[in-house]
N, C-alpha and C positions, 0 to 999 in steps of 0.2 A: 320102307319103314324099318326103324331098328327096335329088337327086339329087348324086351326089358331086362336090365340086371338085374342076378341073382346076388341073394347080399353076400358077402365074404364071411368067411369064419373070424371071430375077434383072434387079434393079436396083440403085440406089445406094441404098438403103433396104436393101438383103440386106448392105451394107459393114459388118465388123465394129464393135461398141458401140464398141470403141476409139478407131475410127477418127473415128467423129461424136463422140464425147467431144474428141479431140484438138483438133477446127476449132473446137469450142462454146467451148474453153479458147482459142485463137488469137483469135477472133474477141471473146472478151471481154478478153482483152487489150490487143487495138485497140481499144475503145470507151473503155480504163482510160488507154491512151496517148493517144487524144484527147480525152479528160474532161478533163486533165492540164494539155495543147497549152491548151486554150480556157480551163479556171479560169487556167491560169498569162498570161494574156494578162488577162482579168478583174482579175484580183488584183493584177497589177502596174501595170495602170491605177490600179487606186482608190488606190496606196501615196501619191500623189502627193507627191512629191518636191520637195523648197523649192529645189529648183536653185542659181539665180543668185540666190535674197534670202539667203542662209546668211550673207553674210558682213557684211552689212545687220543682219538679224534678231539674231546673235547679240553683235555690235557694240553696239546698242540695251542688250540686257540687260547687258551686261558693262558698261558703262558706267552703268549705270540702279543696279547692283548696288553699283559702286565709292563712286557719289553716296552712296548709301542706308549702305551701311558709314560713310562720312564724317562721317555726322550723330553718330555712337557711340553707346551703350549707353543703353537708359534708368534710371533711376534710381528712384528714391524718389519718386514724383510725385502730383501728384492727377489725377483724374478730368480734368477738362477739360483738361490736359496732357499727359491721352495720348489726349486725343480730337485733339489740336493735334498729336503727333505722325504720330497715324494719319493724320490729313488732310495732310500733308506727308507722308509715305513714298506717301499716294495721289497725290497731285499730279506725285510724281517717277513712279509707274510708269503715270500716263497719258499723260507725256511720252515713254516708250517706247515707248509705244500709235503714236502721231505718227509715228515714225518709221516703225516696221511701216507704217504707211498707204505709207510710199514705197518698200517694197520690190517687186520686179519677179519672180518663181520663173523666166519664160520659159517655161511653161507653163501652160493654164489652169486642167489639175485641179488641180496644184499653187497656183495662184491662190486657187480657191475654199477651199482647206485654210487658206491662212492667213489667210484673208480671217474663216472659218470660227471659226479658234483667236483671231485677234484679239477679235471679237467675245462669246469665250468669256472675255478678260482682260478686257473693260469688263463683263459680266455680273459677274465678280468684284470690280470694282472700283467699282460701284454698291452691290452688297452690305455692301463696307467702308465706305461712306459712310456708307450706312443706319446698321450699326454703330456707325462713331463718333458719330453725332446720339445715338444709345443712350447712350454710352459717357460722353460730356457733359452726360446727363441724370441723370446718377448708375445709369443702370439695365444687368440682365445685356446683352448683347448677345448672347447664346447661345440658340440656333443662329444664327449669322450666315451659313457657308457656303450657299450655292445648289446643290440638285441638280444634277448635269447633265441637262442637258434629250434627250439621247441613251437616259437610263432605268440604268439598274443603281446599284447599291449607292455608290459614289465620288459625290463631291461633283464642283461644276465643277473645282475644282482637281483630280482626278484626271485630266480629260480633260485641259487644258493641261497636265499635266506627260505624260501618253501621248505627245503631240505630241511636245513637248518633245525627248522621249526617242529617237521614233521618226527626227527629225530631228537625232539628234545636237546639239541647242543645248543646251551643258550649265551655260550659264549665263541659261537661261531660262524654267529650274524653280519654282515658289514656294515651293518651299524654300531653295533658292538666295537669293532675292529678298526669301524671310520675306513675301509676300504674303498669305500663311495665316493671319500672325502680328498678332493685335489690342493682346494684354496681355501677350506675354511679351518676354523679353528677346529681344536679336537679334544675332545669331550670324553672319553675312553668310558663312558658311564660303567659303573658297578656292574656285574655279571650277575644275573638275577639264577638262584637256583631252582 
């Protein structure tokens, strides 16, 4: 036979369910305010920020856009004269590219983003090249866009225009710029500020 327990002294273990319910809620509160503190320090690093090239960067395109409107409308044309246009609309937005090389952020994560998104505009603008060698050949050029090489569904032109976006350059979209744009007319629309 076993012999009967003797009760135990109360402890903080005897403290009502409530009471441990209440700290478990405090205490995961804290963890939710510090998840918070740490992602929001994370996340705001990686936004990185175009600082001091903004006025660089979007100068480039607004500029790059103006040229490109200038040239006007295409017309009625053959084949290797809109391979001749495409090669001249490319020539004018690798001359943007150029300037991008001499923009400064004043930061380096900010650096690498645009360092980053430039190299995502000559990715697009080798593409066009490819294309128009097609385009002069008489043959489709379709699919010409390049993946982003980041992975999901959007082409490179989606990444450059997220950029784009993120950094407020709203004149340095491919839509804007019609960079997208192999065969079809082009529309240079108004640069919304």
């Amino acid at each position: 036979m076993t012999e009967p327990h003797e009760p135990r002294p109360p402890s903080d273990l005897d403290a009502p369910r409530s009471n441990r319910v209440a700290l478990l809620i405090i205490f995961a509160g804290f963890l939710l305010v510090l998840a918070a503190i740490v992602g929001g320090l994370v996340i705001g690093r990686s936004a990185e920020p175009i600082g001091d090239a903004f006025e660089t960067v979007q100068g480039a395109c607004r500029a790059a856009h103006d040229d490109l409107r200038a040239i006007g409308p295409i017309g009625d044309i053959s084949a290797t004269e809109l391979a001749a246009r495409v090669d001249l609309e490319t020539a004018r937005l690798r001359e943007m590219l150029i300037e991008f090389g001499a923009a400064r952020t004043g930061n380096s994560d900010g650096q690498r983003a645009l360092e980053g998104w430039t190299a995502d505009w000559e990715q697009l603008l080798d593409a066009r090249d490819a294309a128009s060698e097609r385009i002069a050949l008489g043959e489709d050029p379709d699919p010409w866009l390049p993946p982003s090489e980041a992975g999901g569904v959007e082409g490179i032109d989606g990444r450059i225009d997220e950029y784009a976006r993120r950094e407020a350059l709203t004149a340095c979209t491919t839509d804007i710029l019609e960079a997208d744009n192999l065969d079809g007319q082009r529309t240079y629309r108004d640069i919304e500020e």
